[in-house]
N, C-alpha and C positions, 0 to 999 in steps of 0.2 A: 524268276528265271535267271539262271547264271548265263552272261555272255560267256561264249570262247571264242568267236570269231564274231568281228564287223567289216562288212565289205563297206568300205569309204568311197565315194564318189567324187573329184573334184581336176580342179583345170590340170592344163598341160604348159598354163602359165602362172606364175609367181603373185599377177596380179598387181594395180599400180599404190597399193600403200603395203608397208611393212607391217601392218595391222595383222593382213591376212597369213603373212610366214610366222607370226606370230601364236596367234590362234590355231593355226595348223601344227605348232610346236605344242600349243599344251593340250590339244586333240592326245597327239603323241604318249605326251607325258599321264595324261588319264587312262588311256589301255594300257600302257607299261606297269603302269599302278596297279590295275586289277588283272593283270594278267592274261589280258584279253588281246590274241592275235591278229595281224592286220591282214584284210584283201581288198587289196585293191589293182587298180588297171595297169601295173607294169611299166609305169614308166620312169624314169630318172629326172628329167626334169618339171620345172613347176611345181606344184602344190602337192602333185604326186611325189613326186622326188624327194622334197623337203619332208613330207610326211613319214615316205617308208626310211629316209635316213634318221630321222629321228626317234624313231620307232627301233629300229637297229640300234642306233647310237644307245640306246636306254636297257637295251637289254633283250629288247622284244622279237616274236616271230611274228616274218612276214612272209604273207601269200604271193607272187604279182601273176596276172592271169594278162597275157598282150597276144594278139591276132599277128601272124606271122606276116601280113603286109604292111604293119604298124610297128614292127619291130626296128627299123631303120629311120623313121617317120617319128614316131615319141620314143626315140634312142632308149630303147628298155633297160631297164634296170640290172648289170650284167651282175653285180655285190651282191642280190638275192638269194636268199640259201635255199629257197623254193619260187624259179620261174617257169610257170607254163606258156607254151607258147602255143595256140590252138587256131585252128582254123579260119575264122569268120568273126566278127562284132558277136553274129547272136548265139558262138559257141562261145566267146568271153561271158555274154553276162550270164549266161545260163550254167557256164561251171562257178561262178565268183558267187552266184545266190546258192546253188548248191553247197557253197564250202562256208555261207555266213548262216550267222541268228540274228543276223540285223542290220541295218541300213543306215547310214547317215550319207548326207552328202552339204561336203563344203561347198564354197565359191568356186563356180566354174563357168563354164558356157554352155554350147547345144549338145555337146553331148552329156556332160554333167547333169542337165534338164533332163532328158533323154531318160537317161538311166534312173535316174531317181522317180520317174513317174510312173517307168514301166515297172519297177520293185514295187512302189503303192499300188500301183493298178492289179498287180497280181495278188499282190494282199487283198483288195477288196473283192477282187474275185476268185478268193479261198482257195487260188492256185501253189500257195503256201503262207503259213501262221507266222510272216514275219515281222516284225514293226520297222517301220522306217522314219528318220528323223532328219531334220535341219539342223547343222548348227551355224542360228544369224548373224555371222559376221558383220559388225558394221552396218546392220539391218540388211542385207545384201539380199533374204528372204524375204522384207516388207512387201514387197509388190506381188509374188508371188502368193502369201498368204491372205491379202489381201482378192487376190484375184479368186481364189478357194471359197472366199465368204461369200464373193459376188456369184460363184457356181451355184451356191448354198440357196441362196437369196433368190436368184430365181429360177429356183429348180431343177437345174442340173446336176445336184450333187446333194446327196442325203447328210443332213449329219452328222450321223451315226457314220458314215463314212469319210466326211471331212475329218473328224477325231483321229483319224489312222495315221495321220501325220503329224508330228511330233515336232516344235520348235522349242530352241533355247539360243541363248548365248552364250553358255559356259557347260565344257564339256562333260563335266561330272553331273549336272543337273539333266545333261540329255542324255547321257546313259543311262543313268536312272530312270529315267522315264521308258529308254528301248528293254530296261530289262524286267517291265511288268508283264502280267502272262496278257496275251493276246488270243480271245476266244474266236476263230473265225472258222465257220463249218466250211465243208472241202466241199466243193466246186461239183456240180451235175458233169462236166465235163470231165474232172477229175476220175467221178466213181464210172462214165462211161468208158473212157479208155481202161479204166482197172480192169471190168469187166470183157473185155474184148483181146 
């Protein structure tokens, strides 16, 4: 499957090593490479900022999708040649997965967690065919994936559905991985509302 758009998830801060603005640079420098557009949360600064400038700086198109009482709050991104500004949190994530083929998400916090679980959670419940990805900074996912296996482990989590989550550390190896086809039948919920 060809990416054209990756909605990226990640902080509103910088982060405290140079590790992470780094990583987030050659994020960058991988979709500029293939040609793959960025969406992400809109804002300028942090790992957001660094990313969509980087992204720009290289040549690339970016999305930013920011909720209008966030817009002064994560000072959005005004250099954007495409910002939307939309009503509420759950009309940001629901236009940014509309506008992606896939998921990753850097180093962030509660809402970076946030978003990244509710992207897998809708994968696994065939509310769409998207794969979603880490890329572990610094192992900054160890704990996280770690905590997946303990779902696994006792019973909370199939692992045919733990598999939907996709780690790496370097960005071309986890794109490849987001652009295998991903077989996941559409949702009972899905074909009821079709139907209605």
């Amino acid at each position: 499957m060809r990416l054209r758009r990756v909605c990226v998830f990640c902080g509103s801060s910088a982060g405290s090593s140079p590790l992470y603005r780094r990583e987030t640079e050659r994020l960058a420098a991988a979709l500029n490479r293939r040609g793959i557009d960025l969406v992400f949360g809109g804002g300028c600064v942090g790992l957001m900022g660094i990313l969509a400038d980087a992204v720009l700086s290289g040549g690339g198109h970016v999305i930013g999708v920011i909720p209008d009482a966030l817009v002064a709050r994560e000072v959005a991104h005004v250099g954007l040649p495409d910002l939307r500004v939309v009503p509420s949190m759950h009309e940001r994530k629901a236009v940014m997965a509309s506008l992606a083929d896939a998921f990753i998400a850097l180093p962030g916090g509660f809402g970076t967690f946030e978003e990244l679980l509710e992207a897998l959670t809708w994968t696994q419940l065939g509310l769409h065919a998207k794969r979603c990805g880490v890329l572990n900074v610094n192992g900054f996912y160890d704990p996280l994936l770690t905590q997946l296996e303990r779902a696994v482990g006792d019973g909370f989590l199939k692992p045919v559905n733990r598999d939907l989550l996709a780690s790496a550390d370097d960005p071309d190896q986890l794109l490849d991985a987001l652009s295998a086809p991903l077989e996941v039948a559409p949702s009972k919920w899905i074909r009821s509302t079709e139907e209605t």
